[in-house]
PDB file of N, CA, C, O and CB in Angstrom:
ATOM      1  N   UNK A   1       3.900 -14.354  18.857  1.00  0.00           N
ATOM      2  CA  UNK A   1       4.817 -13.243  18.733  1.00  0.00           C
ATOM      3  C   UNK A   1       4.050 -11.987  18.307  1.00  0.00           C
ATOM      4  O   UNK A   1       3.456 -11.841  17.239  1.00  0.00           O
ATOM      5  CB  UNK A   1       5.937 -13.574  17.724  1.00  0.00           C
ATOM      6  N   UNK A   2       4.157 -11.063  19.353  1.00  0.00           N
ATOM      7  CA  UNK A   2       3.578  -9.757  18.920  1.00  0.00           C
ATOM      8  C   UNK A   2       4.344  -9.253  17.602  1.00  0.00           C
ATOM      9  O   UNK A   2       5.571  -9.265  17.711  1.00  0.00           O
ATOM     10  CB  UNK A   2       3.711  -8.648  20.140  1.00  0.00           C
ATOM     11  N   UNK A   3       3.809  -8.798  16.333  1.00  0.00           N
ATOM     12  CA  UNK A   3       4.424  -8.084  15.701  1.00  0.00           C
ATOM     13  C   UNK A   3       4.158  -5.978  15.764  1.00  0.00           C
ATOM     14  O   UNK A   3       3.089  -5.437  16.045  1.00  0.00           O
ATOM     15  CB  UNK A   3       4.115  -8.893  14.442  1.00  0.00           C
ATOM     16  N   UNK A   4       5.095  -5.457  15.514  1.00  0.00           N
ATOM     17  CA  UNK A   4       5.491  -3.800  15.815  1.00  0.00           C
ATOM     18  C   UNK A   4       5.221  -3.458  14.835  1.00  0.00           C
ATOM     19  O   UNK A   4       5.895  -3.750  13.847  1.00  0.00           O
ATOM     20  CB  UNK A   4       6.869  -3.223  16.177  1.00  0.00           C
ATOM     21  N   UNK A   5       3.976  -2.610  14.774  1.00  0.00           N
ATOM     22  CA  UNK A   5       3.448  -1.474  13.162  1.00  0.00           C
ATOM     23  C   UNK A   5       3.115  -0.431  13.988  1.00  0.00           C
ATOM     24  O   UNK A   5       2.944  -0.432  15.207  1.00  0.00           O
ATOM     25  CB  UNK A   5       1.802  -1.960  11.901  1.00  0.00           C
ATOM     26  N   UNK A   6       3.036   0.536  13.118  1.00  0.00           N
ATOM     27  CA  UNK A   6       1.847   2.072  13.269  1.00  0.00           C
ATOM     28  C   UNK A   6       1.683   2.578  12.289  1.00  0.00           C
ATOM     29  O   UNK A   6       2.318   2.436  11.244  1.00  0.00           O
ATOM     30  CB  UNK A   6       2.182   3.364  14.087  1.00  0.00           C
ATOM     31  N   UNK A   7       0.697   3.314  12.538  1.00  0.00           N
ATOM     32  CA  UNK A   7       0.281   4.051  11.457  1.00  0.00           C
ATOM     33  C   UNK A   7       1.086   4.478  10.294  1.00  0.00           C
ATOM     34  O   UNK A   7       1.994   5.227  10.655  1.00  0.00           O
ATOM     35  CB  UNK A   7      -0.160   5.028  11.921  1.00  0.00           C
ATOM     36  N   UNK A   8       1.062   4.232   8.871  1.00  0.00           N
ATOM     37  CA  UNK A   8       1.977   4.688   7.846  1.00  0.00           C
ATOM     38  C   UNK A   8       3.019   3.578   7.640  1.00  0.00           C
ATOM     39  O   UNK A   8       3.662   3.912   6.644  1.00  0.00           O
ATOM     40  CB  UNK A   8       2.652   6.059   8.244  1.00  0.00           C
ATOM     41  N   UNK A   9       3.422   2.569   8.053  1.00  0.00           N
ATOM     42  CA  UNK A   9       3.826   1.417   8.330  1.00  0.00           C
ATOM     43  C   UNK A   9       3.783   0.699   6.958  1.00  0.00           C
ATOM     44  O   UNK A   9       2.636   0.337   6.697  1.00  0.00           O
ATOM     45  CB  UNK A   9       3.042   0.835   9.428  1.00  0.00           C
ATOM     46  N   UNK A  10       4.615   0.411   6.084  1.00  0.00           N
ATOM     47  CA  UNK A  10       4.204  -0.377   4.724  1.00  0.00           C
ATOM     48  C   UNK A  10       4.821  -1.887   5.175  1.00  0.00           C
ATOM     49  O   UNK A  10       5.820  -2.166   5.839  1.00  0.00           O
ATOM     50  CB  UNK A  10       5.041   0.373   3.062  1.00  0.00           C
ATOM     51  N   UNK A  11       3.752  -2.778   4.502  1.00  0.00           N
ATOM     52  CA  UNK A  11       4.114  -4.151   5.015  1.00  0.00           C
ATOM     53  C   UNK A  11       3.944  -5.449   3.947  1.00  0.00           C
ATOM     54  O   UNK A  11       3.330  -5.257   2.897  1.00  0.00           O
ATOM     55  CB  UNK A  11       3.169  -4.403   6.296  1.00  0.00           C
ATOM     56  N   UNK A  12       4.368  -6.445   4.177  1.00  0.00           N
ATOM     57  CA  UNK A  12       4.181  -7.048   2.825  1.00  0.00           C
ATOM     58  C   UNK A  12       3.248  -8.172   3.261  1.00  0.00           C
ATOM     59  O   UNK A  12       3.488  -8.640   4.374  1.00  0.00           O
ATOM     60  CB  UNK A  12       5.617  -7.567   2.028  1.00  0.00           C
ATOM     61  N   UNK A  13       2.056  -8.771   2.468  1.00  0.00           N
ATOM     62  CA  UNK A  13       1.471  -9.988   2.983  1.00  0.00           C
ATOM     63  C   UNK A  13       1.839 -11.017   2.363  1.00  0.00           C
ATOM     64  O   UNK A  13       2.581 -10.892   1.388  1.00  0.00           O
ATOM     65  CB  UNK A  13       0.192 -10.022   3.000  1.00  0.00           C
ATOM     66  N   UNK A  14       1.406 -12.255   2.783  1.00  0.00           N
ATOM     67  CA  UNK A  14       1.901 -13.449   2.270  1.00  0.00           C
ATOM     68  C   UNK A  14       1.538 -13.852   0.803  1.00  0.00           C
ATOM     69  O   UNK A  14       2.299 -14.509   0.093  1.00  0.00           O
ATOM     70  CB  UNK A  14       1.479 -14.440   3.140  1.00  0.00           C
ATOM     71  N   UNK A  15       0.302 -13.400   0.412  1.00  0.00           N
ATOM     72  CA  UNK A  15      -0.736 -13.553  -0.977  1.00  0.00           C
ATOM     73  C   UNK A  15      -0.733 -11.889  -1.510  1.00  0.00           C
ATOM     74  O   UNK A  15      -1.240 -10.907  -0.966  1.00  0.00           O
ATOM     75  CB  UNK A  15      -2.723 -14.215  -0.471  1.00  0.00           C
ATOM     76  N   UNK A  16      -0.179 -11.966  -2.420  1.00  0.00           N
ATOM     77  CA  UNK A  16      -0.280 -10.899  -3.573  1.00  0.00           C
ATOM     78  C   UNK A  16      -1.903 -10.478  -3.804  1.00  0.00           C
ATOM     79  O   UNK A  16      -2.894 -11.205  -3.747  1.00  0.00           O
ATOM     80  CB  UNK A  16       0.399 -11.597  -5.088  1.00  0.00           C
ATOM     81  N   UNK A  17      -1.788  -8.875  -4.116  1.00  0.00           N
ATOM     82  CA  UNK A  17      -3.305  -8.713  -4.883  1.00  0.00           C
ATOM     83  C   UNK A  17      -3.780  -8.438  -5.944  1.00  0.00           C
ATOM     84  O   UNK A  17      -3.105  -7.571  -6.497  1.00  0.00           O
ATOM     85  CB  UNK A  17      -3.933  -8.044  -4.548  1.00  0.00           C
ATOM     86  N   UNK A  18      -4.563  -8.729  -6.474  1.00  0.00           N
ATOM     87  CA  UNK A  18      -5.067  -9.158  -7.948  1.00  0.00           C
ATOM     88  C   UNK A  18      -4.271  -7.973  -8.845  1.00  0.00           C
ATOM     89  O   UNK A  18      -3.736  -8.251  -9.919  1.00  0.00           O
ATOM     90  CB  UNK A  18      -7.025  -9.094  -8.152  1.00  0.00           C
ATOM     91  N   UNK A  19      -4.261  -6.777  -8.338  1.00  0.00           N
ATOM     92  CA  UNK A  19      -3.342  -5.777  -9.046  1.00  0.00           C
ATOM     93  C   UNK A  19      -2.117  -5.952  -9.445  1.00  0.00           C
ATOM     94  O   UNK A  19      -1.562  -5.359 -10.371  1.00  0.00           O
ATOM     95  CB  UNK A  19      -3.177  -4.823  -8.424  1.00  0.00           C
ATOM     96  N   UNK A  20      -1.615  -6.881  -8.660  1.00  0.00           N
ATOM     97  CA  UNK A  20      -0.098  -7.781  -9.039  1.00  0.00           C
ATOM     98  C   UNK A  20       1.092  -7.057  -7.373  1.00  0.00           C
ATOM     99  O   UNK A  20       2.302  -7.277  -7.417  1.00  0.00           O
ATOM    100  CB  UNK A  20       0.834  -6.948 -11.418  1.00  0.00           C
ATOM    101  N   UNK A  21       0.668  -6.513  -6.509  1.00  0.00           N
ATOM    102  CA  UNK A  21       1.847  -5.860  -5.739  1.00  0.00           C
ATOM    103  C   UNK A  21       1.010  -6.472  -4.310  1.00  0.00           C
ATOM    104  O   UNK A  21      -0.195  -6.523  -4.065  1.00  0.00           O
ATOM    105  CB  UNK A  21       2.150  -3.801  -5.973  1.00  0.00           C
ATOM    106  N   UNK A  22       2.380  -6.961  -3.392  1.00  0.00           N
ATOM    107  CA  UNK A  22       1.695  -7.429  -2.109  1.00  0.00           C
ATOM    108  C   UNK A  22       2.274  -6.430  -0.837  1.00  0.00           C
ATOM    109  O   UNK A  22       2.339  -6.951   0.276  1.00  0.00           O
ATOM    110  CB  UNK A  22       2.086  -9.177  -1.827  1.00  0.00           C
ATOM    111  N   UNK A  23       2.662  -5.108  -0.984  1.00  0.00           N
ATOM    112  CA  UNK A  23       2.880  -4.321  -0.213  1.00  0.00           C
ATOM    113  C   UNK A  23       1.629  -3.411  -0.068  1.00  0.00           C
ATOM    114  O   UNK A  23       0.814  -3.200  -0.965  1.00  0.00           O
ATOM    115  CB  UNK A  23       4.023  -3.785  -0.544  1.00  0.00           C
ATOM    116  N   UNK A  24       1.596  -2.933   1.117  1.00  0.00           N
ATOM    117  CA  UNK A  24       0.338  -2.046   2.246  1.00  0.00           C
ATOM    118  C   UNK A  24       0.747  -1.348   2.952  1.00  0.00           C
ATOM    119  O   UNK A  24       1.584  -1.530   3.837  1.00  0.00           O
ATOM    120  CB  UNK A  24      -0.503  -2.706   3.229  1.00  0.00           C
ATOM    121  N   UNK A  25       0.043  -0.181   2.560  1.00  0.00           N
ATOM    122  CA  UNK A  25       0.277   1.108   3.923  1.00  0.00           C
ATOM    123  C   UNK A  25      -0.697   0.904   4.805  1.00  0.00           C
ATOM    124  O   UNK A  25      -1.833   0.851   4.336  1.00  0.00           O
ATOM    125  CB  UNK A  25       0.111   2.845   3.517  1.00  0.00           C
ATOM    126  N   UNK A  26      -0.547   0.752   6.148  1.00  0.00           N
ATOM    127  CA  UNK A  26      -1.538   0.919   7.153  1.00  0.00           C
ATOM    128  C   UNK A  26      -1.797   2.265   7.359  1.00  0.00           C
ATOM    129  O   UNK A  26      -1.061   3.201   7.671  1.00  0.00           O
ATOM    130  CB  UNK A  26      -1.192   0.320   8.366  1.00  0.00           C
ATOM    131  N   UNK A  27      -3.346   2.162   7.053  1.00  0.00           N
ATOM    132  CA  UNK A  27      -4.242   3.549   7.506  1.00  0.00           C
ATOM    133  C   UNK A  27      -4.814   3.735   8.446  1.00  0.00           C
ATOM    134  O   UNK A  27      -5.106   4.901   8.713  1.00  0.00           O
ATOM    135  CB  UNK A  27      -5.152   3.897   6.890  1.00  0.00           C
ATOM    136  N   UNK A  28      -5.263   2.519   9.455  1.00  0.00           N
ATOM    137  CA  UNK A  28      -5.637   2.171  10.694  1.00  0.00           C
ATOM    138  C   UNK A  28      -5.593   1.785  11.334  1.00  0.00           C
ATOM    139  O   UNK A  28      -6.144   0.704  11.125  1.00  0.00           O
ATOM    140  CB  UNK A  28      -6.021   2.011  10.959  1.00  0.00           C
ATOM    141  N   UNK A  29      -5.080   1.860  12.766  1.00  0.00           N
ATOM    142  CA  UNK A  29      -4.970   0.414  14.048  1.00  0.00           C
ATOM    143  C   UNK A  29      -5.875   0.197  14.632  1.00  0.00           C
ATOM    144  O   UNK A  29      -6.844   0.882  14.305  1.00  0.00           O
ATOM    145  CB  UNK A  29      -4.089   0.424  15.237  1.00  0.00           C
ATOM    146  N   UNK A  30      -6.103  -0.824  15.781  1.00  0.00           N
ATOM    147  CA  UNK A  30      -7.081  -0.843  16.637  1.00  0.00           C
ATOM    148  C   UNK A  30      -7.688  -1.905  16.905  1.00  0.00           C
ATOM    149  O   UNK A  30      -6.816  -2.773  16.947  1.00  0.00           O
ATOM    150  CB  UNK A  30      -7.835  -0.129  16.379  1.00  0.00           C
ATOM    151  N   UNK A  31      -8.829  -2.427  17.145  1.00  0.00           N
ATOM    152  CA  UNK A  31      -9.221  -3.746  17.245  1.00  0.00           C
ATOM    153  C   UNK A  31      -8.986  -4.701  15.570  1.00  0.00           C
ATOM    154  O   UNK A  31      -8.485  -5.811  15.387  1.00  0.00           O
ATOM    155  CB  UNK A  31     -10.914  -3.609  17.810  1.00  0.00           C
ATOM    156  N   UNK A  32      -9.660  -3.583  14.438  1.00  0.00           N
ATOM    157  CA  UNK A  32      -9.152  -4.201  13.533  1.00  0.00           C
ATOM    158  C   UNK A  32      -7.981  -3.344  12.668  1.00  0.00           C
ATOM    159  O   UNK A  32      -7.540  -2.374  13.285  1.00  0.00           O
ATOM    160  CB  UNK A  32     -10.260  -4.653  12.810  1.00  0.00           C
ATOM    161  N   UNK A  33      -7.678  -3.467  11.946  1.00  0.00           N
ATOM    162  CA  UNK A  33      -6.683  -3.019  11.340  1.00  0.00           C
ATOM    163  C   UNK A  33      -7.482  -2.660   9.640  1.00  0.00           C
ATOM    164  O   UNK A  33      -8.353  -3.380   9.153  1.00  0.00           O
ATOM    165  CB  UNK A  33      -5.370  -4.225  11.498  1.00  0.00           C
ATOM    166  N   UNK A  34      -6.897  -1.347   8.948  1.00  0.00           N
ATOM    167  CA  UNK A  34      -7.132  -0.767   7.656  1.00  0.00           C
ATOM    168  C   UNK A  34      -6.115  -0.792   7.071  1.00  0.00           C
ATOM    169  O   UNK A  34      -5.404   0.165   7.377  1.00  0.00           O
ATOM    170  CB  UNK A  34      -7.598   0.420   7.577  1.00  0.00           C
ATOM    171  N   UNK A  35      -5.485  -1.763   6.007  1.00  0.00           N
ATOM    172  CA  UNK A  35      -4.661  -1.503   4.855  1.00  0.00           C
ATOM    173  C   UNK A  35      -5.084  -0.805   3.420  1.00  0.00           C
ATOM    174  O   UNK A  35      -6.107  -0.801   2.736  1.00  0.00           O
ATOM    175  CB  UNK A  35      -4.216  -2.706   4.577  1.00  0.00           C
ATOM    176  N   UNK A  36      -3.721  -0.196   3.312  1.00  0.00           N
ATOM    177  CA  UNK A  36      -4.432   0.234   1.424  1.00  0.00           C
ATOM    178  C   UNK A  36      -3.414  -0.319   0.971  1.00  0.00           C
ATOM    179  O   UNK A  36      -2.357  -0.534   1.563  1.00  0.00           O
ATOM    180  CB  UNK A  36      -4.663   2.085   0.623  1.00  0.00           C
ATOM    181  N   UNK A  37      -3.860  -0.712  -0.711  1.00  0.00           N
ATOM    182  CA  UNK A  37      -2.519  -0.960  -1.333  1.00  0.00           C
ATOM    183  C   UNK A  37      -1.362  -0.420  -2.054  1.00  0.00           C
ATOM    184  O   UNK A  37      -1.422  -0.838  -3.210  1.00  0.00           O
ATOM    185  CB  UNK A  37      -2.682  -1.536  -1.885  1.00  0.00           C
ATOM    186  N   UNK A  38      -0.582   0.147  -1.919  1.00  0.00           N
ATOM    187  CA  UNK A  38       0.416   0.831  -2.482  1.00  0.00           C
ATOM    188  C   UNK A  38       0.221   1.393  -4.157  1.00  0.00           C
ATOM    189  O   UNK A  38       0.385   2.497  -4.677  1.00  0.00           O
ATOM    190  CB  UNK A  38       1.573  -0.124  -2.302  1.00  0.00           C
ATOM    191  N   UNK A  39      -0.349  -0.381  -4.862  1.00  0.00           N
ATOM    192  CA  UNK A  39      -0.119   0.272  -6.298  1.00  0.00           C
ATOM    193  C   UNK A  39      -1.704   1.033  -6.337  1.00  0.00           C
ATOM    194  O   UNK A  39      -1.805   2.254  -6.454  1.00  0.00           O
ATOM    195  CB  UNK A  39       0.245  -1.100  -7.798  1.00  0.00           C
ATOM    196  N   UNK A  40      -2.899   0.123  -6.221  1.00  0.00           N
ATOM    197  CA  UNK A  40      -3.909   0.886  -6.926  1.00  0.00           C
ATOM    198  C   UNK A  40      -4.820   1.453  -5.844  1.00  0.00           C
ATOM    199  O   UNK A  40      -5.915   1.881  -6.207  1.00  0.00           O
ATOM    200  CB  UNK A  40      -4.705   0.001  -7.982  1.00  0.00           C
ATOM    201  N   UNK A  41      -4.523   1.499  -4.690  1.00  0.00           N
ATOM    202  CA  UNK A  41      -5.031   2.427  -3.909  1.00  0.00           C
ATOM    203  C   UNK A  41      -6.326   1.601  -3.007  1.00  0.00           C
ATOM    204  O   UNK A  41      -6.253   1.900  -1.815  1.00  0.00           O
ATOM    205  CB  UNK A  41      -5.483   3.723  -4.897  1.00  0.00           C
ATOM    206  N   UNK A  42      -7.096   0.958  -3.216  1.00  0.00           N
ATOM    207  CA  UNK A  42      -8.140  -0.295  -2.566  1.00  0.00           C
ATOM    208  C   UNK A  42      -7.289  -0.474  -1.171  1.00  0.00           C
ATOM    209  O   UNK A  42      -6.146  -0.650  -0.748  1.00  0.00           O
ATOM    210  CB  UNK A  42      -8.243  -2.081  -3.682  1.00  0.00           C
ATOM    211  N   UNK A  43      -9.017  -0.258  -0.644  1.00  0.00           N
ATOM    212  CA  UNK A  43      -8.560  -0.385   1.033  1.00  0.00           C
ATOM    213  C   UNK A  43      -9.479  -1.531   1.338  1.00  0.00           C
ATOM    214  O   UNK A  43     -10.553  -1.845   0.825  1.00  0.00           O
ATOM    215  CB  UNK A  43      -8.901   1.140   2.194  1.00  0.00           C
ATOM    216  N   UNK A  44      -8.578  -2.229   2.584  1.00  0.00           N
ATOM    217  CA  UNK A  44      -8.721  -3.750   3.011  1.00  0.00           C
ATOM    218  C   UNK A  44      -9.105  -3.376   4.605  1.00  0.00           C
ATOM    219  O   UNK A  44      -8.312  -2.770   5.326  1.00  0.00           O
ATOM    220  CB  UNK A  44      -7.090  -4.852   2.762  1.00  0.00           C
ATOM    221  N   UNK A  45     -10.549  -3.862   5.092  1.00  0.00           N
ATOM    222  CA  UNK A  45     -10.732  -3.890   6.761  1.00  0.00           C
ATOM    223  C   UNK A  45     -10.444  -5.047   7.167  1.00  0.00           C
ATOM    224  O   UNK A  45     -10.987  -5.991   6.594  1.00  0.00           O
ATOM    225  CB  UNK A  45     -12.111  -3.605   7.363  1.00  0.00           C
ATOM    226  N   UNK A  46      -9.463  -5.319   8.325  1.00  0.00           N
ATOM    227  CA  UNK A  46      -9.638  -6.911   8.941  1.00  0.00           C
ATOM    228  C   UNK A  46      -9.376  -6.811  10.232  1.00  0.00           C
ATOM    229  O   UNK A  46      -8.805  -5.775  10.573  1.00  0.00           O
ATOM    230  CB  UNK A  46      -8.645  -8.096   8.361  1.00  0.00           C
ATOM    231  N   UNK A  47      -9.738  -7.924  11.404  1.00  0.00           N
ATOM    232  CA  UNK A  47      -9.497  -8.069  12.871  1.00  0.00           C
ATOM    233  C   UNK A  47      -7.891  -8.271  12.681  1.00  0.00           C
ATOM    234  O   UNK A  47      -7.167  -8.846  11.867  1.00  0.00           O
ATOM    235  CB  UNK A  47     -10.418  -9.442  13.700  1.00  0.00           C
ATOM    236  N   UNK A  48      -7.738  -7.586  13.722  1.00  0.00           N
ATOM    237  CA  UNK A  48      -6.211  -7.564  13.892  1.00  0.00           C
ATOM    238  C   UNK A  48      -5.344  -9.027  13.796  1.00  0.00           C
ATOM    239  O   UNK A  48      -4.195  -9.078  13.357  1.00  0.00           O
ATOM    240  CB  UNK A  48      -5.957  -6.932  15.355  1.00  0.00           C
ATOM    241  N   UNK A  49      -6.119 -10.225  14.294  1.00  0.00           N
ATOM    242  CA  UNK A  49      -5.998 -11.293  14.460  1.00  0.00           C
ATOM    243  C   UNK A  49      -5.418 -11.613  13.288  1.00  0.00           C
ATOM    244  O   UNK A  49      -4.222 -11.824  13.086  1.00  0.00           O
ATOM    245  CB  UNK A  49      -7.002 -11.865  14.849  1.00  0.00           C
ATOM    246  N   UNK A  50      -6.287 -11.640  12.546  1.00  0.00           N
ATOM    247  CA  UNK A  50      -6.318 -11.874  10.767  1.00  0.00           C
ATOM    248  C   UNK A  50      -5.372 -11.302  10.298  1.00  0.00           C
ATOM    249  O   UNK A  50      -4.786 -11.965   9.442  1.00  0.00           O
ATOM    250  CB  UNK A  50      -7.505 -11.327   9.890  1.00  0.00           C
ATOM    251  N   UNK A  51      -4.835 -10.016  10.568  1.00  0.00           N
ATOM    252  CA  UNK A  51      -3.776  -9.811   9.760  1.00  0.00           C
ATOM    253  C   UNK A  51      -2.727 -10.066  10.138  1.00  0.00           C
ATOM    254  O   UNK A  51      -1.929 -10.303   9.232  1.00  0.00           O
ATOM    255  CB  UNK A  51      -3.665  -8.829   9.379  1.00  0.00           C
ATOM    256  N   UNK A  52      -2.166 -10.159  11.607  1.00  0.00           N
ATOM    257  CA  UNK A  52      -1.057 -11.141  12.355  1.00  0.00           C
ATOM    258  C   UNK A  52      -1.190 -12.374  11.470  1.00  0.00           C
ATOM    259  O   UNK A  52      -0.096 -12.921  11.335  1.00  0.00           O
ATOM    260  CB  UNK A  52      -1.399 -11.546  14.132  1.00  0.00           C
ATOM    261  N   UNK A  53      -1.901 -12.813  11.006  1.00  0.00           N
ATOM    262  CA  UNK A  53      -1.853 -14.168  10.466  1.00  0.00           C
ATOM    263  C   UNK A  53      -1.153 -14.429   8.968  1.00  0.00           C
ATOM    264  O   UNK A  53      -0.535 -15.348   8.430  1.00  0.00           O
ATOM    265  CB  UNK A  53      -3.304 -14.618  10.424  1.00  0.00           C
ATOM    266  N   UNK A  54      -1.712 -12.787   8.527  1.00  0.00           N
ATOM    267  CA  UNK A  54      -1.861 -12.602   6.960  1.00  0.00           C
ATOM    268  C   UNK A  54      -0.323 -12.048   6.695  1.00  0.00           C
ATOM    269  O   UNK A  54       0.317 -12.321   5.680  1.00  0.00           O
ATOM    270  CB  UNK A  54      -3.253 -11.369   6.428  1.00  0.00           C
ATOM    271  N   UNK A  55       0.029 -11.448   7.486  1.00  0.00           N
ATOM    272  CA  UNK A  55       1.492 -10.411   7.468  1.00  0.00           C
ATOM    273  C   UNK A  55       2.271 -11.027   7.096  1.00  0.00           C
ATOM    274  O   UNK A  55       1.909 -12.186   7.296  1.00  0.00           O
ATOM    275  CB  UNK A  55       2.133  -9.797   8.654  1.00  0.00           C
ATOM    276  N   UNK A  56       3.635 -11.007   6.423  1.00  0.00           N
ATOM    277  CA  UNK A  56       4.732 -11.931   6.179  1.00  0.00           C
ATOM    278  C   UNK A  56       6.059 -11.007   7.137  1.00  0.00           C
ATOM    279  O   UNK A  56       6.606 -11.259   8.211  1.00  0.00           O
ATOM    280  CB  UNK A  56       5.023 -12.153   4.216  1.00  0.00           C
ATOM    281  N   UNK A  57       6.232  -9.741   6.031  1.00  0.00           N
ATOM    282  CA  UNK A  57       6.897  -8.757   6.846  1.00  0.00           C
ATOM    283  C   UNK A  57       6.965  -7.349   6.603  1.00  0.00           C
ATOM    284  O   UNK A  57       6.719  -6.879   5.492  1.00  0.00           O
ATOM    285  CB  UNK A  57       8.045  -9.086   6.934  1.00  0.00           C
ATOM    286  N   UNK A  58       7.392  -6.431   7.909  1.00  0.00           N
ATOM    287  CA  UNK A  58       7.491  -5.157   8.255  1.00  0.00           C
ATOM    288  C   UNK A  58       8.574  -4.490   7.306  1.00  0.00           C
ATOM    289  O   UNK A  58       9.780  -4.617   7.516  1.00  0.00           O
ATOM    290  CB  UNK A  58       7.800  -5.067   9.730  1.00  0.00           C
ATOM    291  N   UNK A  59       7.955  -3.643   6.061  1.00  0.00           N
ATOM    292  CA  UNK A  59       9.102  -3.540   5.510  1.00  0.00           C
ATOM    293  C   UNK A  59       9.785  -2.211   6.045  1.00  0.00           C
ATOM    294  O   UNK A  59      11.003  -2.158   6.217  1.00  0.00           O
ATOM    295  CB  UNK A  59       8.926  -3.623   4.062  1.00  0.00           C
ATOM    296  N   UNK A  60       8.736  -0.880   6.362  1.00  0.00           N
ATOM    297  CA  UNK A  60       9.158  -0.032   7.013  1.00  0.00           C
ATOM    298  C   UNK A  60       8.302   0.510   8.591  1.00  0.00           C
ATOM    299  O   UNK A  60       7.215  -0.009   8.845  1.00  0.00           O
ATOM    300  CB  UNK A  60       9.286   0.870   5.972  1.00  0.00           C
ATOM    301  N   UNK A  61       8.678   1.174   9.205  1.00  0.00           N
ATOM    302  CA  UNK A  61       7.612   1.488  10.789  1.00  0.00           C
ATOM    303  C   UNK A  61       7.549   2.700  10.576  1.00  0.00           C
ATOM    304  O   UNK A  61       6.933   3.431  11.351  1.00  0.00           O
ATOM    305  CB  UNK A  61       8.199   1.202  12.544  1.00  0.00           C
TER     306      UNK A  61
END
C-alpha cells in the first residue's frame, strides 16, 4: 500500500524517540526521505522503504 505525504506532512512512527514524542515533520522527499522531530528538533535520513515500514500514521498532509 502506497502511503500519501509531502512536504510539511507531520506523521507519527511506530517507536517513540528518546525525547519522549513520536510525531515528525517531513523536511524531505525523494528516494530517501528527511524527518525532524516536532519536540526537540533532530533530523532523521532514511530510504523511503524504511520509513513505509517505520510509519504508523498520517496525522496531517
Amino acid at each position: 500500500m502506497q502511503k500519501e505525504y509531502r512536504l510539511g506532512s507531520i506523521v507519527t512512527m511506530k517507536k517513540p524517540h528518546p525525547c519522549g514524542t513520536n510525531e515528525w515533520v517531513i523536511t524531505r522527499t525523494g528516494a530517501d526521505i528527511k524527518i525532524k522531530c516536532s519536540n526537540c528538533g533532530r533530523s532523521v535520513m532514511m530510504p523511503r522503504v524504511e520509513f513505509n515500514k517505520k510509519v504508523k500514521k498520517i496525522l496531517t498532509y
